[in-house]
TIDO-636669 format. One record per residue (C-alpha): x, y, z; residue in one letter. Coordinates in steps of 0.2 Angstrom, whole numbers, padded with zeros to 4 digits. Example, Ala and Ser with C-alpha at 12.3 -4.5 7.8 and 13.67 -1.06 7.14 Angstrom:
<recs>
- x:y:z:rest
- 0062:-0022:0039:A
- 0068:-0005:0036:S
</recs>
This chain:
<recs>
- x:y:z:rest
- 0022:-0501:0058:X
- 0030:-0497:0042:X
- 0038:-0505:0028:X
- 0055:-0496:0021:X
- 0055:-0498:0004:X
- 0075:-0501:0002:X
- 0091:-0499:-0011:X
- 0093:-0516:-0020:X
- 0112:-0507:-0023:X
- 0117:-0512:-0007:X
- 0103:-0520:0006:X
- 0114:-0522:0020:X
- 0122:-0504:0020:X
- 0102:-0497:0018:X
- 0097:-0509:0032:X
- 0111:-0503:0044:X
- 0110:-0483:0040:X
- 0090:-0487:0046:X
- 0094:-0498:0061:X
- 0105:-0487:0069:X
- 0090:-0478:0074:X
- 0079:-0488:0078:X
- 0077:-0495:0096:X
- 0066:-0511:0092:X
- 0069:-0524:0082:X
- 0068:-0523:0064:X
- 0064:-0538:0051:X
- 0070:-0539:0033:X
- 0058:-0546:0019:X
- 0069:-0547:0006:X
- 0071:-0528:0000:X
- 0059:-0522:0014:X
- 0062:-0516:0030:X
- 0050:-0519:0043:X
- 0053:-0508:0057:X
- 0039:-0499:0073:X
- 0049:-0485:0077:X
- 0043:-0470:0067:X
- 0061:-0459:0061:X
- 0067:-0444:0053:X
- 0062:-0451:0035:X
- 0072:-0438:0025:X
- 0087:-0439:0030:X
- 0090:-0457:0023:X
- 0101:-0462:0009:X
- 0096:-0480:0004:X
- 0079:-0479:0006:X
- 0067:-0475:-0009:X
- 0051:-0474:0000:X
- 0042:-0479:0017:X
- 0024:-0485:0018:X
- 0015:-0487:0034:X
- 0006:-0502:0036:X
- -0016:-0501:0038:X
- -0020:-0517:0037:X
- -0012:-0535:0037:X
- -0021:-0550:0027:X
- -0020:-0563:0015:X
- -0022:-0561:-0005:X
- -0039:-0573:0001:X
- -0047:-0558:0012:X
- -0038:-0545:0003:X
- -0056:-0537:-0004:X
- -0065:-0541:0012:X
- -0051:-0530:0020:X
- -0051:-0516:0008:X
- -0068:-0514:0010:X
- -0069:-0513:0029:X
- -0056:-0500:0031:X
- -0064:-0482:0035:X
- -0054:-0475:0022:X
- -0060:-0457:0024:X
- -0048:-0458:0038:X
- -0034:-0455:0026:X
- -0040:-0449:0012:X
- -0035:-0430:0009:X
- -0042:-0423:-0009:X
- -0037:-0439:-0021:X
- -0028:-0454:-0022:X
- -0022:-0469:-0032:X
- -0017:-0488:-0030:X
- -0003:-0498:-0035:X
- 0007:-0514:-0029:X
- 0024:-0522:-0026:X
- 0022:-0542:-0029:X
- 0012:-0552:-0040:X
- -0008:-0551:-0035:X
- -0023:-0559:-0041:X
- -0033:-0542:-0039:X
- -0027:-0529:-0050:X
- -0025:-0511:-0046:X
- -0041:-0509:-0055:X
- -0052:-0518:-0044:X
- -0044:-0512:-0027:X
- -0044:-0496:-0035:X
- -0065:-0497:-0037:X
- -0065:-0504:-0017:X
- -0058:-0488:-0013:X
- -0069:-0477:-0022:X
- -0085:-0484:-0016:X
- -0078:-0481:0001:X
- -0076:-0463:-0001:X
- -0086:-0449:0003:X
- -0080:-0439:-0012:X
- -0068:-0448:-0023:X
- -0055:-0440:-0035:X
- -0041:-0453:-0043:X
- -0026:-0443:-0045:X
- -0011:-0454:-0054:X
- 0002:-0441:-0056:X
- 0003:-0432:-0038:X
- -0011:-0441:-0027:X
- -0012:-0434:-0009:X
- -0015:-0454:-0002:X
- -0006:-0468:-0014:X
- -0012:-0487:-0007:X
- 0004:-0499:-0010:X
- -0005:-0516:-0010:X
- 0013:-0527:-0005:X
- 0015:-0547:-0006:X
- 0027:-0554:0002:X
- 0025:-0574:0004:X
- 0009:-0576:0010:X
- 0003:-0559:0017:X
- -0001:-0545:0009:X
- 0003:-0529:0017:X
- -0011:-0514:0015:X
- 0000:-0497:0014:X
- 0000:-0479:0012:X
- 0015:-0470:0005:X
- 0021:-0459:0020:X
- 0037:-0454:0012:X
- 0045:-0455:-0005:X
- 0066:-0450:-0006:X
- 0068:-0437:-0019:X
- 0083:-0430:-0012:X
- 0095:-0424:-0025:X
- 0112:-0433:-0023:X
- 0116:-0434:-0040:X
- 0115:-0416:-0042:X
- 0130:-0415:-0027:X
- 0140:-0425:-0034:X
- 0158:-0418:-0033:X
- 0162:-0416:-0052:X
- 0147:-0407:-0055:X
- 0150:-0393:-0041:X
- 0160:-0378:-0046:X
- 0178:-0386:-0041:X
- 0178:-0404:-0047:X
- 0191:-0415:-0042:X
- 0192:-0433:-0048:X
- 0191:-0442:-0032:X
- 0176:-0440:-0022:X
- 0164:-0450:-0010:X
- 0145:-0452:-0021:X
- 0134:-0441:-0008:X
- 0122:-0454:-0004:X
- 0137:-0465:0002:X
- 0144:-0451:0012:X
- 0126:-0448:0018:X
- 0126:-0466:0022:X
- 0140:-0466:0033:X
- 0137:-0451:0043:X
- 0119:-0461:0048:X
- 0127:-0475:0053:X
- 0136:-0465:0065:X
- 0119:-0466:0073:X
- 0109:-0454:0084:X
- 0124:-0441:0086:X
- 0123:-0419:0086:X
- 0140:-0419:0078:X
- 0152:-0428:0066:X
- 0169:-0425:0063:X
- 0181:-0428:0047:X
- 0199:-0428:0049:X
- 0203:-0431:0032:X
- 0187:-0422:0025:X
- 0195:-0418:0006:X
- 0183:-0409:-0003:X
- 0171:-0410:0009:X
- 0158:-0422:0006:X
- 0154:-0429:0021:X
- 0154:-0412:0031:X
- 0141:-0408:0016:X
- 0131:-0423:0019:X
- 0131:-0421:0039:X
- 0127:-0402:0037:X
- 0112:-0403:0028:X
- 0104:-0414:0039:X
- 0107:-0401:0054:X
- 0122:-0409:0064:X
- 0136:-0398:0069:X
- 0151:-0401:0058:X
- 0170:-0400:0059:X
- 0183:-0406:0051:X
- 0202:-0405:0042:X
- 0215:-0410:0030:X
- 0234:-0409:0026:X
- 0228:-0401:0009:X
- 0225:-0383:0013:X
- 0219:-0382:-0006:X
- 0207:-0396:-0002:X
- 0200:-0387:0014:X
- 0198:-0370:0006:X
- 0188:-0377:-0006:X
- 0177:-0385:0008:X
- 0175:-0369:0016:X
- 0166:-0363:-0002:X
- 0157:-0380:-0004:X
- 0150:-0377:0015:X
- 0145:-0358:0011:X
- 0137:-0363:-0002:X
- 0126:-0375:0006:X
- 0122:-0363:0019:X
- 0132:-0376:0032:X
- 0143:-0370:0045:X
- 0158:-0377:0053:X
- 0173:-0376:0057:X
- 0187:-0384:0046:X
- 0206:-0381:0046:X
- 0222:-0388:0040:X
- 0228:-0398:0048:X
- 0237:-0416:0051:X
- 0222:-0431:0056:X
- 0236:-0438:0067:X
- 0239:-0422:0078:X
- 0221:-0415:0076:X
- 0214:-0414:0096:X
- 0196:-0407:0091:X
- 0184:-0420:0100:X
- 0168:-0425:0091:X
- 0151:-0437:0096:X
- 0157:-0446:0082:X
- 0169:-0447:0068:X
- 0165:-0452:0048:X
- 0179:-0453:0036:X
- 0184:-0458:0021:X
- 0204:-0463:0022:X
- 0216:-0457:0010:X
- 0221:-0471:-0004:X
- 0233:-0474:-0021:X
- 0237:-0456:-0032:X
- 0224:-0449:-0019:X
- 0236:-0448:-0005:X
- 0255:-0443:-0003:X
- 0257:-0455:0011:X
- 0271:-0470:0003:X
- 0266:-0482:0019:X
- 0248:-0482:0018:X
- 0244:-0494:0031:X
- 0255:-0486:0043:X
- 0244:-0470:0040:X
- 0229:-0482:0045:X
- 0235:-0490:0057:X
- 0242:-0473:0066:X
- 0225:-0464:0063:X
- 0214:-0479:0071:X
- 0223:-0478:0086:X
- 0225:-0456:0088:X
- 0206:-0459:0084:X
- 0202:-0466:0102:X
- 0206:-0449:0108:X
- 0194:-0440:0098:X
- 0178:-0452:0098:X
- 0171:-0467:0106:X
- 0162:-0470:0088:X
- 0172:-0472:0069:X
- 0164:-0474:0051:X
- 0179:-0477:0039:X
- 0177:-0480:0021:X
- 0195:-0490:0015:X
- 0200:-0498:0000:X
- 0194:-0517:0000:X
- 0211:-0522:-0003:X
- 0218:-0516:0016:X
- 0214:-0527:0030:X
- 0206:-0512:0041:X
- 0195:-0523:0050:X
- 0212:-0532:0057:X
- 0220:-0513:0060:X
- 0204:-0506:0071:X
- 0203:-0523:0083:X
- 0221:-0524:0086:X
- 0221:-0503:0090:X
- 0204:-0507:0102:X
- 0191:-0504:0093:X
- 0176:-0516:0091:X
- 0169:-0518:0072:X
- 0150:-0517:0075:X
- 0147:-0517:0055:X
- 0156:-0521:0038:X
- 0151:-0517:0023:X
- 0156:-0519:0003:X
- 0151:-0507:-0010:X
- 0155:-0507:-0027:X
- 0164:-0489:-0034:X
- 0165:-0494:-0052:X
- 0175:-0510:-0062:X
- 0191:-0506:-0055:X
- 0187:-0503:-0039:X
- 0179:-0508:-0022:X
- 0178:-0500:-0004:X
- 0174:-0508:0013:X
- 0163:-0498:0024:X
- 0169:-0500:0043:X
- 0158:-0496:0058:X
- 0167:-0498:0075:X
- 0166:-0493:0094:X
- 0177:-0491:0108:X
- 0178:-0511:0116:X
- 0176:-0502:0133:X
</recs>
């Protein structure tokens, strides 16, 4: 079992990028996830690192514990110890348990091949090894630090997000795919991309951003209410204020969440918090499987809709 270490930005969005993955049922501890099923660590947005669990105990039996697991089992060439929670046995001590169980013990602080998580949560104490820490570089993509910046852009880890939620899909589609995060996003994770918009500007630049990724797909302008292109699953952020020419936004939504039946049987669309979307996708027949709110900057919030076909 493993405990997934999540994004206090925004709990529910990390637990749901996870959970679409998983196929048994998951249990939230307050900013952990507990979860069986063992996944595709690396390509998660909201999670900052997992630890499989090797023992269960209380803080009572914690020494007793240390001391009977056969640590040599998963020790590579050092290690270190550290904790999330509040524990009466320091890193010190549990440290010291650990070394007289190895055969030929190193402590490695900086870049240790085994890191033990001692983790309280009420009253059990979880005994873990660091299986993956998230060192991906989203910050480093984000859209006014590439070489065309434009002032409106989805943060990648959100767009990374959304195209998780998506679930266990081989492609994703963007109809209105702007500069092209999303497609970025979906490409570097391996799925097959595709995607378009009105702006032929916004899609050239796309095409670079892609080549420069090494990502390839197929993007083109084109209107998201004529597009015909079918796809396993379609992520989106919608068009909004000076971004968009559109004078009757809604009606844009409105019209793209019914055309979208035709192209998927599965939607993530980010909107602006102040549309009712959720209203918009039931009453074109689709079935809102997940809602969530994130917070853009003072001025500004989004809602992130998940939905399927109500077949």
């Amino acid at each position: 079992m493993f405990l997934l270490n999540l994004s206090k930005s925004n709990i529910d969005l990390s637990c749901a990028e996870v959970q679409a993955f998983t196929k048994k049922e998951s249990v939230l501890l307050d900013d952990l996830l507990l979860i069986e099923d063992q996944l595709d660590w690396k390509r998660f947005a909201y999670t900052k690192d997992v630890l499989r669990i090797i023992e269960q105990t209380t803080e009572e039996e914690l020494e007793s514990a240390l001391n009977n697991i056969e640590w040599n089992n998963y020790y590579g060439k050092s290690y270190c110890v550290s904790k999330l929670g509040k524990l009466s046995i320091g890193v010190d001590k549990a440290g010291s348990i650990i070394w007289n169980r190895l055969d030929n013990p190193t402590v490695d602080l900086e870049n240790p091949d085994m890191e033990v998580v001692l983790v309280k949560k009420g009253n059990i104490v979880f005994i873990t090894i660091e299986e993956h820490e998230n060192k991906e570089s989203y910050e480093n993509r984000r859209q006014h630090l590439r070489d065309e910046a434009y002032p409106i852009s989805l943060h990648p880890r959100l767009a990374r997000a959304m195209v998780n939620i998506c679930g266990d899909v081989n492609e994703v589609m963007d109809p209105f795919c702007g500069t092209g995060g999303i497609l970025i996003e979906a490409g570097l994770i391996g799925l097959s991309v595709k995607g378009c918009d009105i702006n032929e500007k916004m899609v050239e630049t796309t095409r670079r951003t892609m080549k420069k990724y090494g990502i390839a797909g197929n993007v083109e302008v084109e209107n998201a209410l004529k597009v015909e292109h079918k796809s396993a699953a379609v992520a989106t952020d919608l068009p909004y204020g000076k971004n968009s020419p559109v004078k009757d936004i809604e009606k844009l939504y409105s019209d793209f969440f019914g055309h979208a039946k035709s192209l998927t049987d599965r939607i993530v669309v980010g909107t602006p918090k102040s549309i009712d979307c959720k209203k918009m996708l039931v009453e074109n027949g689709w079935k809102v499987t997940g809602e969530f709110e994130v917070y853009i900057h003072k001025s500004m919030s989004k809602k992130i809709y998940a939905a399927r076909l109500d077949s």
